[in-house]
C-alpha positions, 0 to 999 in steps of 0.5 A: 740472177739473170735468166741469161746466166741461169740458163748458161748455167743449166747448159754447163751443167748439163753438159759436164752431166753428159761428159760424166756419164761415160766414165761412171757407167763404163762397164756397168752398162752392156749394150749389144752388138747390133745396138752399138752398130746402130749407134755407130751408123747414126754417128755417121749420119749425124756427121754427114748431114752436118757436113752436107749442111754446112758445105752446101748452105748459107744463110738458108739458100745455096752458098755457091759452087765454090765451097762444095768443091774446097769440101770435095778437096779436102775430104778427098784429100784425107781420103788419101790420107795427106796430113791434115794442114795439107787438107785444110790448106788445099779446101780452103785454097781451092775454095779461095781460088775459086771465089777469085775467079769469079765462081760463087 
């Protein structure tokens, strides 16, 4: 066996690892209300720095005006709560638009 396909194997492991976790420790485990507050504010923090990452870089530098903006549509968008091919089609349209305009 390859050291590509045990490795692929140790992830899928893992991973089901972690999606069996929850369901077997459901009620057997109690965490307080101050840790679930933590753990609900670093999920947050995990999925904004994701964000800011992917919308405001690319390939290590700045990837332009054009896709912040469509970002800044579209999470306007569902802030309004507009069904989500609605937000899809108006960040990605605005980014379009933009980049054909010449804006980067």
């Amino acid at each position: 066996m390859s050291a590509t396909v045990a490795m692929i194997l140790a992830l899928a492991v893992g991973t089901y690892a972690f999606r069996l976790v929850g369901p077997v420790l459901h009620g057997r485990v109690e965490l307080t209300p101050r840790i679930q507050e933590l753990l609900s504010a670093g999920a947050v923090v995990l999925l904004t720095a994701l964000l800011a990452t992917g919308a405001l870089t690319e390939g290590g530098g700045f990837a332009g005006w054009a896709r912040p903006t469509g970002v800044l549509v579209g999470a306007v968008l569902a802030w309004r709560r507009a069904p989500f091919v609605v937000v899809v089609l108006g960040a990605a349209g605005t980014a379009a638009v933009l980049r054909a305009a010449g804006v980067a």
